[in-house]
Biopython code that builds the backbone (N, CA, C, O; Angstrom):
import numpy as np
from Bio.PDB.StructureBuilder import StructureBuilder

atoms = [
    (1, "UNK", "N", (0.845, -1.177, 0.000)),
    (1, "UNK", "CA", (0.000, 0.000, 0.000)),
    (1, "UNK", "C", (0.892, 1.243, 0.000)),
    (1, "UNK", "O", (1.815, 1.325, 0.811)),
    (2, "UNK", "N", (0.615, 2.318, -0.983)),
    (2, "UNK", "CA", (0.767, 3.571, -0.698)),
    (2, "UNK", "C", (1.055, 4.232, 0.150)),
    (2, "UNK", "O", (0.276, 3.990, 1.073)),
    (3, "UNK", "N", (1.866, 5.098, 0.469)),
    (3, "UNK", "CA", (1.981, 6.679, 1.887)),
    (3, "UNK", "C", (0.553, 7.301, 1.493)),
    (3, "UNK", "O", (0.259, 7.401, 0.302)),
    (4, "UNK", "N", (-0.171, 7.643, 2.317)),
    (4, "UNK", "CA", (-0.963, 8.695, 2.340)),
    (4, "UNK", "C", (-0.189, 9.805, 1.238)),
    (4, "UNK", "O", (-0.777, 10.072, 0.190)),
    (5, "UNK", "N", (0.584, 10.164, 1.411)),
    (5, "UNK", "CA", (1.005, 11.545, 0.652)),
    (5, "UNK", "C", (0.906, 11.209, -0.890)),
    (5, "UNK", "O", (0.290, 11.942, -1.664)),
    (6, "UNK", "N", (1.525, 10.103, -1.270)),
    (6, "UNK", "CA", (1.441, 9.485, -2.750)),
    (6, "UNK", "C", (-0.231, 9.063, -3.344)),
    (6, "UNK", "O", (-0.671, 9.140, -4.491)),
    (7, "UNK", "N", (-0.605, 8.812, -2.648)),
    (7, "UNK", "CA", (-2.148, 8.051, -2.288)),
    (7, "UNK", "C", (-2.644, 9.390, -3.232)),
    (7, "UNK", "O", (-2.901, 9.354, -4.435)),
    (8, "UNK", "N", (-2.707, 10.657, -2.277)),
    (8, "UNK", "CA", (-3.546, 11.934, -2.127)),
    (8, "UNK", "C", (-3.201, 12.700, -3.494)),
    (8, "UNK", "O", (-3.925, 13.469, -4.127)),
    (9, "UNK", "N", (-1.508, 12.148, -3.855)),
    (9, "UNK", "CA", (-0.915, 13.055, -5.082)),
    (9, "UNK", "C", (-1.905, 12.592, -6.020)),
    (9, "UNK", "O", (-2.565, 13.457, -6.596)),
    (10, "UNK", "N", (-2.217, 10.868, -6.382)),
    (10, "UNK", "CA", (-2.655, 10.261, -6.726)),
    (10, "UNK", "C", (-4.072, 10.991, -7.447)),
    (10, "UNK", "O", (-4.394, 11.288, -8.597)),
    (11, "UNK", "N", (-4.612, 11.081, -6.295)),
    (11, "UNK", "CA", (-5.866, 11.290, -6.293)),
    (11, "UNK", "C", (-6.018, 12.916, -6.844)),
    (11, "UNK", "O", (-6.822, 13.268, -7.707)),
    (12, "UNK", "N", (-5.142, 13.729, -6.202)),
    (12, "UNK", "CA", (-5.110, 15.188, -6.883)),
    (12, "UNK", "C", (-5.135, 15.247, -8.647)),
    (12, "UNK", "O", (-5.827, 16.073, -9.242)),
    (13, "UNK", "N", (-4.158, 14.105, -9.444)),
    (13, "UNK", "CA", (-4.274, 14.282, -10.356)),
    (13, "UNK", "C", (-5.234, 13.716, -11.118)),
    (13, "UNK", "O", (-5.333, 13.878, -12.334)),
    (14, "UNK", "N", (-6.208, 12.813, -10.191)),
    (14, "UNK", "CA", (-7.447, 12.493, -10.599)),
    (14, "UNK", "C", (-8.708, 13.865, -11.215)),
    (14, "UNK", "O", (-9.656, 13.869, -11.999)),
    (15, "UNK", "N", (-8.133, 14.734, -10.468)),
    (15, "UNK", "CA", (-9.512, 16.079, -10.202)),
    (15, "UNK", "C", (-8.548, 17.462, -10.609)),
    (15, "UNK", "O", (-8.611, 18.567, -10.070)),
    (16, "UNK", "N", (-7.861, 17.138, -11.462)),
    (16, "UNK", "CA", (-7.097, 18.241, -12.297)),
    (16, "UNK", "C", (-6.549, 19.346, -10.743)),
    (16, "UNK", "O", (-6.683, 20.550, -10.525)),
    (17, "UNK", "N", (-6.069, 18.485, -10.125)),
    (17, "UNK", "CA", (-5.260, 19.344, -8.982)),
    (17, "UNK", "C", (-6.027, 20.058, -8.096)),
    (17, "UNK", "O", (-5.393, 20.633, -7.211)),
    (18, "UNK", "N", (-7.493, 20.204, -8.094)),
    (18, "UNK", "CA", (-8.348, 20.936, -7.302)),
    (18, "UNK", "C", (-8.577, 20.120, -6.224)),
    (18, "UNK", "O", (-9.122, 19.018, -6.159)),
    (19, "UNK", "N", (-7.937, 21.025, -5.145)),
    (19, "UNK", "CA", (-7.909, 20.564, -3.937)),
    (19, "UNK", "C", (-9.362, 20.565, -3.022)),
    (19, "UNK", "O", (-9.654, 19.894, -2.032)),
    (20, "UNK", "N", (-9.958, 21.349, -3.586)),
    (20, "UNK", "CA", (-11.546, 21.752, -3.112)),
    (20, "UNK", "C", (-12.131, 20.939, -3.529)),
    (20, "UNK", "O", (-12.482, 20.140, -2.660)),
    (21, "UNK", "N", (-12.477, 20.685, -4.579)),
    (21, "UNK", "CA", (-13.209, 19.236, -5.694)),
    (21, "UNK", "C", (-12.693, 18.088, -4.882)),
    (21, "UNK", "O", (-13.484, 17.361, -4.281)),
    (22, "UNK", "N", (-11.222, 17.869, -4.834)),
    (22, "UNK", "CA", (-11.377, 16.511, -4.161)),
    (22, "UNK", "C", (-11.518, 16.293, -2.601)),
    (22, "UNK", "O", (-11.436, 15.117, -2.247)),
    (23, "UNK", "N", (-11.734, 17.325, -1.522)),
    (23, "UNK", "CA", (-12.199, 17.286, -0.536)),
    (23, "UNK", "C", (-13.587, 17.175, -0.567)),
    (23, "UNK", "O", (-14.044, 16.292, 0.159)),
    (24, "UNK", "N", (-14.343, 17.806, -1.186)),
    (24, "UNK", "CA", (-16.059, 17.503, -1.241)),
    (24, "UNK", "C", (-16.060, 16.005, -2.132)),
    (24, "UNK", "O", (-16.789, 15.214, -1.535)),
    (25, "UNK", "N", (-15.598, 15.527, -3.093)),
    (25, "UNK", "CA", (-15.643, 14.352, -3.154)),
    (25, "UNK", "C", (-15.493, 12.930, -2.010)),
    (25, "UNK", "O", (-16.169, 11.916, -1.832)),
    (26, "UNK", "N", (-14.275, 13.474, -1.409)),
    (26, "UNK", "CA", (-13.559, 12.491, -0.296)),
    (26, "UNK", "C", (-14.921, 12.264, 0.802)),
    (26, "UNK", "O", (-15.389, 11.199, 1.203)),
    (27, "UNK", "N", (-15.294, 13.481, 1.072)),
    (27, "UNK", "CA", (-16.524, 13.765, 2.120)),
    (27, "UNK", "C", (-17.801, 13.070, 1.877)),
    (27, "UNK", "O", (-18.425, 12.516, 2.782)),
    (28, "UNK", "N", (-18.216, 13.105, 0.551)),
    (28, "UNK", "CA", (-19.377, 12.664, 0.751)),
    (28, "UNK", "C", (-19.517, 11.160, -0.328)),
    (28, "UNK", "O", (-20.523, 10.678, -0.848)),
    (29, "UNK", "N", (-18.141, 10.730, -0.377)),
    (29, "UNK", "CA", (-17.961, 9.240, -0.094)),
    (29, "UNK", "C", (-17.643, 8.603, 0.917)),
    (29, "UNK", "O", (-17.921, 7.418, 1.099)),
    (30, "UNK", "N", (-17.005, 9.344, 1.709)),
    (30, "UNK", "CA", (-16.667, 8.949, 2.894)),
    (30, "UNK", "C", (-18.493, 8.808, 3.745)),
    (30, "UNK", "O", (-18.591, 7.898, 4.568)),
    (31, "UNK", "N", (-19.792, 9.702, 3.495)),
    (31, "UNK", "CA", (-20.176, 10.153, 4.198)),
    (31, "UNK", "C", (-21.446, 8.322, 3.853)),
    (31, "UNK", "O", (-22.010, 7.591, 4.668)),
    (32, "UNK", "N", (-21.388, 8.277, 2.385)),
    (32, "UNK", "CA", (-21.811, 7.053, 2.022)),
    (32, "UNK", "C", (-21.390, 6.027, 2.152)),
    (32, "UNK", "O", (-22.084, 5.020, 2.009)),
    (33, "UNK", "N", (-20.136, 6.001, 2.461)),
    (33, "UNK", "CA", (-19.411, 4.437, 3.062)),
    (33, "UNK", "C", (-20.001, 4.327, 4.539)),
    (33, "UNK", "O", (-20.208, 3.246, 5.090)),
    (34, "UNK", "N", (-20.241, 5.534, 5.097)),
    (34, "UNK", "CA", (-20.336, 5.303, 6.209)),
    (34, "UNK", "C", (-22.217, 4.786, 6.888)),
    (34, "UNK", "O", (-22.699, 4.619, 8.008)),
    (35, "UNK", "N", (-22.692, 4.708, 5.607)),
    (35, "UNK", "CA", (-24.186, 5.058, 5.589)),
    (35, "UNK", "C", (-24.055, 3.518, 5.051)),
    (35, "UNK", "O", (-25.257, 3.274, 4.949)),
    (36, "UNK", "N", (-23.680, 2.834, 4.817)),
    (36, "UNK", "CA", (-23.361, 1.710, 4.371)),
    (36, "UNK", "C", (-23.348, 0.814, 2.613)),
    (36, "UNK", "O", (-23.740, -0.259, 2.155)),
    (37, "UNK", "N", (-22.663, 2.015, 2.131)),
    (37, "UNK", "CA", (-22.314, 1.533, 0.951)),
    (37, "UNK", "C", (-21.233, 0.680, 0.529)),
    (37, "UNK", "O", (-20.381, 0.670, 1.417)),
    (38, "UNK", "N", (-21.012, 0.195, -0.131)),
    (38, "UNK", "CA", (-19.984, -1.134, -0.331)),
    (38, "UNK", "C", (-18.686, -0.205, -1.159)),
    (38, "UNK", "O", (-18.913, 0.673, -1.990)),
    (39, "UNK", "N", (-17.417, -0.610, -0.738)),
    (39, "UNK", "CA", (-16.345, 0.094, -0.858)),
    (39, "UNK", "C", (-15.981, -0.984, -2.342)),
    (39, "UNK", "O", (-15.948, -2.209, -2.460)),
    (40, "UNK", "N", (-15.738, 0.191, -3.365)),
    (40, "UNK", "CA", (-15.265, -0.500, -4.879)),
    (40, "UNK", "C", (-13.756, -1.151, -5.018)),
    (40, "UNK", "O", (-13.234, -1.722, -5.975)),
    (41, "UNK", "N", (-13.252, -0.851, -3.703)),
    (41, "UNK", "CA", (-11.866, -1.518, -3.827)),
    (41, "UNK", "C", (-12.032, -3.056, -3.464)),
    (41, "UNK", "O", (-13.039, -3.464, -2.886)),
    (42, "UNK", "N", (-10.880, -3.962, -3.873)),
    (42, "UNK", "CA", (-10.797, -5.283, -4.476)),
    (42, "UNK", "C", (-10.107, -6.248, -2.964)),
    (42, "UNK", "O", (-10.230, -7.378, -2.490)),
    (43, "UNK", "N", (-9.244, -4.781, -2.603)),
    (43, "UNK", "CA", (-8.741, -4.938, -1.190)),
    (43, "UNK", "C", (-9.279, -5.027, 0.008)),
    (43, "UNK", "O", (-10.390, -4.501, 0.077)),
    (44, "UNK", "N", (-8.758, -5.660, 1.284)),
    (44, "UNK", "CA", (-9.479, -5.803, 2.420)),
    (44, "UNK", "C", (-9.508, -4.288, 2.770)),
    (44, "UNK", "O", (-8.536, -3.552, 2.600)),
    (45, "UNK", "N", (-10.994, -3.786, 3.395)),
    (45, "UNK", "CA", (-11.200, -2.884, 3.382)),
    (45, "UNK", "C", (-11.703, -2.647, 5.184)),
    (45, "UNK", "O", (-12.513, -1.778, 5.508)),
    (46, "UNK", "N", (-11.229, -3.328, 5.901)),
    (46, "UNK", "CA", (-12.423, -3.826, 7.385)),
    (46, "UNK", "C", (-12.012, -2.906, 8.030)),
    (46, "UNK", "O", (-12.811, -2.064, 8.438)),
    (47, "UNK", "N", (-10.378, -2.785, 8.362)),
    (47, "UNK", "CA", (-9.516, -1.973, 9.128)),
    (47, "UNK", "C", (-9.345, -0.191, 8.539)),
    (47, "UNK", "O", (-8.660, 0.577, 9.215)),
    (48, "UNK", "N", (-9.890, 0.200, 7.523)),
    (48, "UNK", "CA", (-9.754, 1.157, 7.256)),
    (48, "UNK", "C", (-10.512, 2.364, 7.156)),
    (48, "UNK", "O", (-11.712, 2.108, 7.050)),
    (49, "UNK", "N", (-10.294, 3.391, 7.151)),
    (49, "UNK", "CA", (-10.900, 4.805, 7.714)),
    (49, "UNK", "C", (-11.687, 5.201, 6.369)),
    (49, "UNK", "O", (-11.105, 5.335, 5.292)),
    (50, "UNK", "N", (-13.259, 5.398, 6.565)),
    (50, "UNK", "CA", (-13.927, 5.556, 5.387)),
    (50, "UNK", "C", (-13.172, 6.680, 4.368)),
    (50, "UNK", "O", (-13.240, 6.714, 3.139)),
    (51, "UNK", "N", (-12.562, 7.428, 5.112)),
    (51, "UNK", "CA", (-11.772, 8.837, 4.360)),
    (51, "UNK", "C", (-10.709, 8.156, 3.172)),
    (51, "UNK", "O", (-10.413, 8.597, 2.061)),
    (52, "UNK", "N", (-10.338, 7.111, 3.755)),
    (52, "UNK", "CA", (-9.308, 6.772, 3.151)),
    (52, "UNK", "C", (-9.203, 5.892, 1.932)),
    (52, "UNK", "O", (-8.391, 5.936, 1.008)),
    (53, "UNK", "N", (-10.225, 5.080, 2.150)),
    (53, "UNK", "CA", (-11.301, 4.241, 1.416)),
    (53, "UNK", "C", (-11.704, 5.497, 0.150)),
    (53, "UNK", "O", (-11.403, 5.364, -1.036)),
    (54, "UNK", "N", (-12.355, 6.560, 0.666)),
    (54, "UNK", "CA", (-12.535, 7.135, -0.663)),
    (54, "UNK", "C", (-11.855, 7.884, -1.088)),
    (54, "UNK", "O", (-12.220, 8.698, -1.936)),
    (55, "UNK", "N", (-10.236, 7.790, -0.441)),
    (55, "UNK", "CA", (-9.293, 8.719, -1.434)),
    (55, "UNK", "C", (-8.679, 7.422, -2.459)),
    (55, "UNK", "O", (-8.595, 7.628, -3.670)),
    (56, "UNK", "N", (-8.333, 6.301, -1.964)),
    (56, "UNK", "CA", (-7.807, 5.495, -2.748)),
    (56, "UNK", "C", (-8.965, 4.658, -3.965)),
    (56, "UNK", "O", (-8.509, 3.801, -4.722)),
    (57, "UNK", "N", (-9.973, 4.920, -3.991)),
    (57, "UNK", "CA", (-11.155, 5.037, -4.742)),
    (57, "UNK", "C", (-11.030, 5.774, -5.758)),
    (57, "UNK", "O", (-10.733, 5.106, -6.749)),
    (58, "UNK", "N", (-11.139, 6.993, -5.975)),
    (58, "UNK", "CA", (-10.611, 8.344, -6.335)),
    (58, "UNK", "C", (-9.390, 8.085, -6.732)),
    (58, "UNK", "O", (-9.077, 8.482, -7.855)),
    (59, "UNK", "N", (-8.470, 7.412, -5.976)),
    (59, "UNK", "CA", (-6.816, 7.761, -6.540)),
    (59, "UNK", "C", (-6.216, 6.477, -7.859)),
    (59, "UNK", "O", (-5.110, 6.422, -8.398)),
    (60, "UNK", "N", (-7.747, 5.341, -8.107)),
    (60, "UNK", "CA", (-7.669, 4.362, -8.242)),
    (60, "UNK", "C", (-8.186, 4.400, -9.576)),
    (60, "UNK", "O", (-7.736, 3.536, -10.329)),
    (61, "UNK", "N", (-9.206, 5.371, -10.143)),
    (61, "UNK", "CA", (-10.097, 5.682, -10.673)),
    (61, "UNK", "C", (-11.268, 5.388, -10.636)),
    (61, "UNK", "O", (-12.105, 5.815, -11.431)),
    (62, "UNK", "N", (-11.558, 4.376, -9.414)),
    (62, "UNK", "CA", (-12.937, 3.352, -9.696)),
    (62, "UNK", "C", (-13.936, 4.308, -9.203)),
    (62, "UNK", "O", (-15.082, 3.887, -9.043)),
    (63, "UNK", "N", (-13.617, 5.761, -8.890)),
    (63, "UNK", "CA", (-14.722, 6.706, -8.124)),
    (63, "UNK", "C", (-14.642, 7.829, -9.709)),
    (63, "UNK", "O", (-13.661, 8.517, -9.989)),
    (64, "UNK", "N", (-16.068, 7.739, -10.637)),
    (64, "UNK", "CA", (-16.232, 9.020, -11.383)),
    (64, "UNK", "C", (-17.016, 10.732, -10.297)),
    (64, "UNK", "O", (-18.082, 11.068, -9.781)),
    (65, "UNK", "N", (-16.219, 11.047, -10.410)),
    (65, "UNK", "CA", (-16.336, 12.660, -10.423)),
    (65, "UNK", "C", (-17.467, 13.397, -11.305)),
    (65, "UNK", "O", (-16.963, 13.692, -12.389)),
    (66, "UNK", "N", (-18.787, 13.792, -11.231)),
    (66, "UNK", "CA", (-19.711, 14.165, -11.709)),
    (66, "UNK", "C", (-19.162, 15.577, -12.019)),
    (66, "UNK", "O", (-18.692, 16.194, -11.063)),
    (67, "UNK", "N", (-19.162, 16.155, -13.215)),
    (67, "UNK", "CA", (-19.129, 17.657, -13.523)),
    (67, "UNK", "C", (-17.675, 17.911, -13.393)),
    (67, "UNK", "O", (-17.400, 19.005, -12.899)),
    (68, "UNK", "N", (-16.933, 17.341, -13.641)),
    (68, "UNK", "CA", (-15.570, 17.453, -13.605)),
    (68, "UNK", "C", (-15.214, 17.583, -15.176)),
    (68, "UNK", "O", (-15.282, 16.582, -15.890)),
    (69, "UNK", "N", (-14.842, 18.812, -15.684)),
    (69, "UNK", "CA", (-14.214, 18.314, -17.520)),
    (69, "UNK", "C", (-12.417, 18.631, -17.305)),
    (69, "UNK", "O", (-11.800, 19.455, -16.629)),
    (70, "UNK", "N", (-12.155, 17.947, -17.888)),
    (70, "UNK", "CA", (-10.947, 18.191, -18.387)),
    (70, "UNK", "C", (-10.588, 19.165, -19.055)),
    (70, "UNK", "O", (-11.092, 19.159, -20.178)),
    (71, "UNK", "N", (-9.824, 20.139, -18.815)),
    (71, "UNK", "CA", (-9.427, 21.685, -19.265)),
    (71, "UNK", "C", (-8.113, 21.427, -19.896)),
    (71, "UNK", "O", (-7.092, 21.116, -19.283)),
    (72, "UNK", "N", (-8.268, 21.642, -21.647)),
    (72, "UNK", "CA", (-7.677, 21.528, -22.538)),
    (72, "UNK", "C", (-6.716, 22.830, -22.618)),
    (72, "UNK", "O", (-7.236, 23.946, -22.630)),
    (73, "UNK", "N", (-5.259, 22.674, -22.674)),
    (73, "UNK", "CA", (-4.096, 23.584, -22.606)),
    (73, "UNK", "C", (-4.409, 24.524, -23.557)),
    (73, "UNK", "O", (-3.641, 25.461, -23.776)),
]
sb = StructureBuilder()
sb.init_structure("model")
sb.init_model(0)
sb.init_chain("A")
sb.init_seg("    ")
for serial, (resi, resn, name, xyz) in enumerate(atoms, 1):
    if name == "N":
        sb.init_residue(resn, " ", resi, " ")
    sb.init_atom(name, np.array(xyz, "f"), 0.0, 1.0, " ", f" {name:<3s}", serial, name[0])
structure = sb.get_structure()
């Protein structure tokens, strides 16, 4: 497994570096894992912090981002 810090880089370049976008994402997957939704990772998931669960989700790609476009150079 990942450092948290690599995890999060991960996941930043999931959401074109917006650090705001991927905190309201993290949150209200986190807020549905916790409501009892089933975590899309493949990995044992028992021991781990719903937050974290939906950054490596997100950092994994298996979490789409609604309203997110890709901003062409």
């Amino acid at each position: 497994m990942l450092r948290l810090e690599e995890r999060m880089a991960k996941a930043l370049e999931r959401v074109n570096n917006d650090r705001y976008i991927l905190s309201i994402a993290v949150g209200q997957r986190a807020d549905e894992l916790s409501k009892g939704a089933k975590p899309l990772l493949e990995q044992n998931t028992q021991n781990m912090k719903y937050t974290d669960i939906a950054i490596d989700e997100i950092a994994n790609g298996l979490l789409v981002i609604e309203g997110l476009v890709d901003k062409e150079d």
